[in-house]
C-alpha positions as CSV (number, residue, x, y, z in Angstrom):
1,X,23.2,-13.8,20.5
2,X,19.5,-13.2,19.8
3,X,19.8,-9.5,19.8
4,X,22.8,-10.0,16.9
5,X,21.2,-12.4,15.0
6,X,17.7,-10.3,15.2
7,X,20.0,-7.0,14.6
8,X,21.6,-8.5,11.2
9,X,18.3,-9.5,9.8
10,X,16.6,-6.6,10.4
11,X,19.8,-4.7,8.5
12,X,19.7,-7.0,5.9
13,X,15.2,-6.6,5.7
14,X,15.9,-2.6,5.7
15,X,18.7,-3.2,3.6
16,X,16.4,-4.4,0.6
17,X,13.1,-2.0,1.6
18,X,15.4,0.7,1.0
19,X,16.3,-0.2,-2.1
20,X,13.1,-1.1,-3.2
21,X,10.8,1.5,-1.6
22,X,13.6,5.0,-1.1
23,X,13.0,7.0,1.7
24,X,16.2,7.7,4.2
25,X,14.5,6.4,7.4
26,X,14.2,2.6,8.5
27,X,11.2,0.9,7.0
28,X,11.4,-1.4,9.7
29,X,12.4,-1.8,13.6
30,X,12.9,-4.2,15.8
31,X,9.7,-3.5,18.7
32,X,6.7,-4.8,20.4
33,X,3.4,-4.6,18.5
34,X,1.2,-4.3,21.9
35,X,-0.8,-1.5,22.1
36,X,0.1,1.8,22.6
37,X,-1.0,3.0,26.3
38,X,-4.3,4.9,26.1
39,X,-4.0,8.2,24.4
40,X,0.0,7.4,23.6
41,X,1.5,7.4,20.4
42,X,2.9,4.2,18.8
43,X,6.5,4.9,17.8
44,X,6.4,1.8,15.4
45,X,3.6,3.3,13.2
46,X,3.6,3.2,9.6
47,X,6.5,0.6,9.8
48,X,7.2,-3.2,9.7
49,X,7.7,-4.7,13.0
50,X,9.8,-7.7,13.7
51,X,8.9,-8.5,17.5
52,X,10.1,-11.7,19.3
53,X,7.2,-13.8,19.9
54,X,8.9,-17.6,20.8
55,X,11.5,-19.5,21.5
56,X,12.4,-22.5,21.4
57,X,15.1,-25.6,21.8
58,X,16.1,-27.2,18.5
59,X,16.4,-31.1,19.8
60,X,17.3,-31.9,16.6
61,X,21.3,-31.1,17.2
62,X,22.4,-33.0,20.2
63,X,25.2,-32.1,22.2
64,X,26.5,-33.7,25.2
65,X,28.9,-30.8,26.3
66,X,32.0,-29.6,25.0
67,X,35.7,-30.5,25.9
68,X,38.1,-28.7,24.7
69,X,42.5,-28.6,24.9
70,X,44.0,-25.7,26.5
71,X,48.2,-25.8,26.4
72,X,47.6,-29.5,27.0
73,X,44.8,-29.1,29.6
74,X,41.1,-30.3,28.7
75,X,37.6,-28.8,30.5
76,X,34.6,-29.9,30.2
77,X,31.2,-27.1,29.7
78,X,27.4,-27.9,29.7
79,X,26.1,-28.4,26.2
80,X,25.8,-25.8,23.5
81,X,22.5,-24.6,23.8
82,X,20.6,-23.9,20.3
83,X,17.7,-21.9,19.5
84,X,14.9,-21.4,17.3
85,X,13.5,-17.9,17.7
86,X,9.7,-17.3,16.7
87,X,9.6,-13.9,15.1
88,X,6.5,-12.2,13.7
89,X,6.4,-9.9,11.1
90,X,3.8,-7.6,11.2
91,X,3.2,-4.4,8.8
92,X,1.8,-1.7,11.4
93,X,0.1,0.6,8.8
94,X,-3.3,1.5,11.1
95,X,-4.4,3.9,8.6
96,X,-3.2,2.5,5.5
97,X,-3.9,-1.2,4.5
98,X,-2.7,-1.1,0.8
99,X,0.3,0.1,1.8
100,X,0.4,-2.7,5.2
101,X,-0.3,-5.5,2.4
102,X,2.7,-4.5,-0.1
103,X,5.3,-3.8,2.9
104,X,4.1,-7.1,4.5
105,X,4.6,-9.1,0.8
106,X,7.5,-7.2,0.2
107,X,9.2,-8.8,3.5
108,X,7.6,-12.0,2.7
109,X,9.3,-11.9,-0.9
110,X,12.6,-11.0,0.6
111,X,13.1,-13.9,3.1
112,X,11.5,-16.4,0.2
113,X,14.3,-15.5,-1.8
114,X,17.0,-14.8,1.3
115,X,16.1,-17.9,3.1
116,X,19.9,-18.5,3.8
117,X,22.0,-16.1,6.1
118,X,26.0,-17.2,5.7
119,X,29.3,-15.7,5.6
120,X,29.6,-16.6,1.9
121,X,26.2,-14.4,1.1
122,X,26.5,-11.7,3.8
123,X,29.1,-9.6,4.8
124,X,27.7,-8.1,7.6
125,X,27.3,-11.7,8.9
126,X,27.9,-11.8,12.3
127,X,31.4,-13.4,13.1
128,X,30.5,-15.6,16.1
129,X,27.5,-17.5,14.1
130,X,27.5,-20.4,11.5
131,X,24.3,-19.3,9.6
132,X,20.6,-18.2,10.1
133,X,17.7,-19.8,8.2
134,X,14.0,-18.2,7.8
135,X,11.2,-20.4,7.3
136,X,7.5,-19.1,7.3
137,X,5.2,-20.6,10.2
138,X,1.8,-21.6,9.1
139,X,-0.2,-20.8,12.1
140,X,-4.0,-21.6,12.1
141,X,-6.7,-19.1,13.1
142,X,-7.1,-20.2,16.6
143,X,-3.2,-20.1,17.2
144,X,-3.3,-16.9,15.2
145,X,-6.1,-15.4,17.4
146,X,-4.3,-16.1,20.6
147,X,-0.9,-14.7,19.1
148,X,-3.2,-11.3,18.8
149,X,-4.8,-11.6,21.9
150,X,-1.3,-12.2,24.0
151,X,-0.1,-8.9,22.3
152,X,-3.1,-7.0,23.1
153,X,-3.3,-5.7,19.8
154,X,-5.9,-5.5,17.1
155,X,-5.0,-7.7,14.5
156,X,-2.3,-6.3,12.0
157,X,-1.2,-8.2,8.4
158,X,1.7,-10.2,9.5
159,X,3.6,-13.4,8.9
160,X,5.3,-15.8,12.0
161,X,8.8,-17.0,10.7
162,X,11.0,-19.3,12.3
163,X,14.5,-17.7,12.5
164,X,17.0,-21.2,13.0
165,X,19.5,-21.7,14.5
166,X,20.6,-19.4,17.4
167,X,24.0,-20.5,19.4
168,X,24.3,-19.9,22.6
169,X,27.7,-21.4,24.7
170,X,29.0,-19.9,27.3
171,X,32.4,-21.9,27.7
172,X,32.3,-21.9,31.5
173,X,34.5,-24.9,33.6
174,X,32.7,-27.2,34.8
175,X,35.3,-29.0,35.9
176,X,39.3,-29.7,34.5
177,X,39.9,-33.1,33.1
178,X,43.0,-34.3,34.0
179,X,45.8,-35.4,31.4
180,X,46.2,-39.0,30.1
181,X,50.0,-39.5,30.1
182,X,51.8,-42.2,28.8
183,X,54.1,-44.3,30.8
184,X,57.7,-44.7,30.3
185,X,58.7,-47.9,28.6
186,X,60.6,-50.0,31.8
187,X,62.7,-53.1,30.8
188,X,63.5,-54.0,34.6
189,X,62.6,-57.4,36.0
């Protein structure tokens, strides 16, 4: 699910670049913004990167596990499981910052104005998900300097958005519940 759900936005993000900037190759790719190893070249240069840098369990949405009827038989599953993946979005332009700053507002501008993902908006939507919401992530400049320092990375103009809400269920049997029948109707003494 996260690699689908990552997968469509990214489409969707390259989707509107492309249109807005030309150019036949991706203007952005799903990667890892660590560094480079010594001496190596960085295949995500002169690109937007979205890179997974969180996740986390929206509590919001209880569930206490699913049952569900079968030809007349019921099972019981652990609880659907829902995410909220932490995404940065960073515009990995070493050698160019103008062009870093209007790829990274460009991004930003898209997801202001595409904060919804749905079937009735998208149709590449993915089939086995409801919808997909992007909401930017105000960090602050310590949580911003650790970000950078986990990465191992120099700093790069970028954005955190929250992608919500990631479904994960795998309907797996816990155990069958048996059938409630209803007794025949006896007149006998």
């Amino acid at each position: 699910m996260i690699d689908t759900a990552l997968g469509f936005v990214l489409t969707e993000l390259n989707t509107y670049l492309s249109a807005s900037f030309g150019g036949g190759e991706k203007h952005a790719v799903l990667g890892s913004v660590a560094s480079p190893a010594a001496g190596g070249l960085d295949p995500n240069e002169n690109r937007v990167v979205l890179s997974l840098v969180n996740l986390e369990r929206e509590t919001a949405i209880g569930s206490t596990g699913f049952v569900a009827g079968a030809a007349g038989a019921y099972t019981k599953t652990n609880p659907t499981l829902y995410l909220n993946l932490y995404v940065l979005v960073a515009a990995n332009y070493p050698n160019n910052y103008d062009n870093a700053l209007k790829m990274l507002s460009a991004c930003m501008g898209f997801f202001q104005a595409r904060q919804l993902f749905d079937p009735q908006n998208s149709a590449r939507f993915p089939a086995d998900m409801a919808q997909l919401t992007m909401e930017i992530v105000s960090l602050s400049l310590a949580e911003l300097s650790t970000l950078w320092a986990v990465l191992g990375n120099n700093y790069l103009p970028s954005a955190v958005y929250k992608l919500r809400m990631i479904t994960v269920q795998n309907a797996w049997t816990i155990n069958a519940i048996p059938t409630v029948q209803t007794p025949a109707a006896s007149l006998e003494n």
